[in-house]
C-alpha positions, 0 to 999 in steps of 0.5 A: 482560504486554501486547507493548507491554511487552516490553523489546525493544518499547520499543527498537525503538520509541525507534530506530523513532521516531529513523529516522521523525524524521530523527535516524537519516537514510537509509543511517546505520550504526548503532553496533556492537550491543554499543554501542548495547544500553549507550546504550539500557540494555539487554542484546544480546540484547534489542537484537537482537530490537529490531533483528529486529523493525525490519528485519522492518518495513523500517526498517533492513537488515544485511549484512556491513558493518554494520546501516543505517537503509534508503533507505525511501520517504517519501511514497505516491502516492494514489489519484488519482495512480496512476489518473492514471498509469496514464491517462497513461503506462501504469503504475501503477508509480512510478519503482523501485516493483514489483508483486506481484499475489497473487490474481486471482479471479471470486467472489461479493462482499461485499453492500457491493460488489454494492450498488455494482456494482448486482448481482443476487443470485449474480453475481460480480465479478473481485476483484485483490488485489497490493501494491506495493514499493519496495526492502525496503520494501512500500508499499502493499496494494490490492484492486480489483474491476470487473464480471465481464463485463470479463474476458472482453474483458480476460483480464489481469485473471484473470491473476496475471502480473506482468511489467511490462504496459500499466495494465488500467484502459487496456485496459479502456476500450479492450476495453468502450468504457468510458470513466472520468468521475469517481472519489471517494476515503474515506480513514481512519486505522485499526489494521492486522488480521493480513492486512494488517501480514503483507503490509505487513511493520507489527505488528498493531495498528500504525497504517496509512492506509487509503481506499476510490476508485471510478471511473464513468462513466454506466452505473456503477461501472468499478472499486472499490478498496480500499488501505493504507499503512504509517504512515510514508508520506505522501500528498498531493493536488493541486488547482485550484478554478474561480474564481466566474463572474461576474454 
């Protein structure tokens, strides 16, 4: 029987369905267990799972009082916003969001990232991987890259320290006097692989956000990065356009 099957997968999916609408607001304690498994038609026990396998995604959280709907974050900054920050002020944190920074390695890339990093054949790049949090909820998973000569004037960017510390893309620009001068984003929606619902706590299969930045100046790529999103969250994008100059 296929997992979308499962009994307790469709509860988990009605509830999941109600938090994402706003039927079941932020911080609302659901009903006793035994309840609501008689309002959704099945057993506890098959509720239970249902409800194991939301708080396993971030959807609710249980403690002694009771099980809740969690305070969940809504909306994602994009690409653009977190580069824009770490320029601005430093971090690439928003406010209450945490990091973790799971892999910091020089290996030989993917041909795709070579060709964009113009390497040869047998260079190596610095390849970070971390992700981000906010509460019990993961909101995102990222893997940057930057050309291996930049470690030796920036040590941080081997490091998987992750106490709270000035962005690398500052340091960078000051340590190899480069200096960003434009950036593109891709951005699709996909199914999550195995690697990627494991740290953004999704099932596999399960709908993510995901998109692709790289940031330039003239002598090439600075930084190339890869990220995802659960489904839940939002992004958005401001902008300005010039207005057409005249005759």
């Amino acid at each position: 029987m296929p997992e979308t099957e499962h009994p307790y997968m469709k509860v988990a999916e009605r509830i999941r369905r109600r938090i994402l609408d706003g039927t079941l607001p932020e911080g609302v304690k659901l009903p006793p267990q035994r309840d609501l498994a008689k309002a959704e038609g099945v057993s506890v026990a098959t509720l239970g799972r249902a409800l194991d396998q939301l708080q396993v995604e971030g959807y609710i959280t249980t403690s002694r009082r009771g099980t809740f709907v969690a305070n969940a974050p809504e909306v994602a900054p994009s690409s653009y916003d977190r580069i824009a920050r770490v320029l601005r002020t430093g971090s690439v944190l928003a406010e209450g969001e945490t990091v973790l920074v799971t892999k910091a390695e020089l290996i030989r890339p993917p041909q795709y990232v070579a060709e964009l990093f113009d390497l040869e054949d047998g260079d190596q790049v610095v390849r970070r991987q971390w992700h981000t949090g906010k509460g019990q909820q993961r909101t995102g998973l990222y893997v940057t890259w930057y050309p291996a000569h930049f470690a030796a004037a920036v040590p941080e960017l081997l490091s998987t320290n992750n106490r709270p510390a000035p962005g690398l893309l500052l340091k960078i620009q000051e340590k190899t006097g480069r200096t960003i001068k434009a950036g593109r984003d891709d951005i699709h929606g996909r199914d999550a692989d195995a690697r990627e619902a494991n740290f953004l706590g999704v099932r596999i299969g399960s709908p993510i956000l995901a998109g692709a930045h790289r940031l330039w100046d003239d002598e090439g790529v600075i930084e190339y990065g890869e990220w995802c999103l659960p489904y839940r969250l939002t992004v958005g994008y401001e902008y300005t356009f010039e207005a057409p100059a005249g005759d």
